[in-house]
C-alpha positions, 0 to 999 in steps of 0.5 A: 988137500983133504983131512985125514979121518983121525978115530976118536980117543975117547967116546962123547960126554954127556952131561948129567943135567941132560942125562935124561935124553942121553942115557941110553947113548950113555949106556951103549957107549959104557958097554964101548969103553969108559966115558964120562959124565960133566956136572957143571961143565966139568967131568964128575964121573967116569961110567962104565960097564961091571964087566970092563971095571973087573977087568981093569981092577981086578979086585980078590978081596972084594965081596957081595952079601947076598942082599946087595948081590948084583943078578950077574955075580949072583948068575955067575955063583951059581954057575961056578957052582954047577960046574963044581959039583958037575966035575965031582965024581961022585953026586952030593948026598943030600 
């Protein structure tokens, strides 16, 4: 009688004392899903993209100054934006 194949719950973990040879599986697995990162056989850290994280704790009142903006919030900014000025019907005057 064979096993059946039961999918994983969670993604592997990786510890932080190998986290050089890991990061790049590490990263992969965080664009997946939250993983976690051992220190000392324990689980320190729960890694995941910025993406999935806004979208599990969705956060209004938080804010980025210009200086520690992230490229992706400063990206969607300026496409926010664009599509603010493209959808007034009149051309701002400068």
């Amino acid at each position: 009688m064979d096993h059946a194949d039961i999918p994983k719950i969670q993604g592997p973990r990786f510890d932080l004392e190998r986290l050089q040879f890991n990061a790049l599986k590490l990263s992969q697995q965080a664009d997946v899903g939250p993983t976690y990162l051992r220190h000392n056989g324990r689980v320190a850290y729960v890694v995941m993209t910025e993406e999935l994280f806004d979208a599990l704790w969705p956060d209004t009142q938080r804010v980025w100054s210009l200086d520690e903006m992230p490229l992706r919030i400063d990206r969607l900014l300026q496409e926010g934006l664009e599509a603010a000025l493209s959808s007034r019907s009149e051309a701002p005057k400068m």
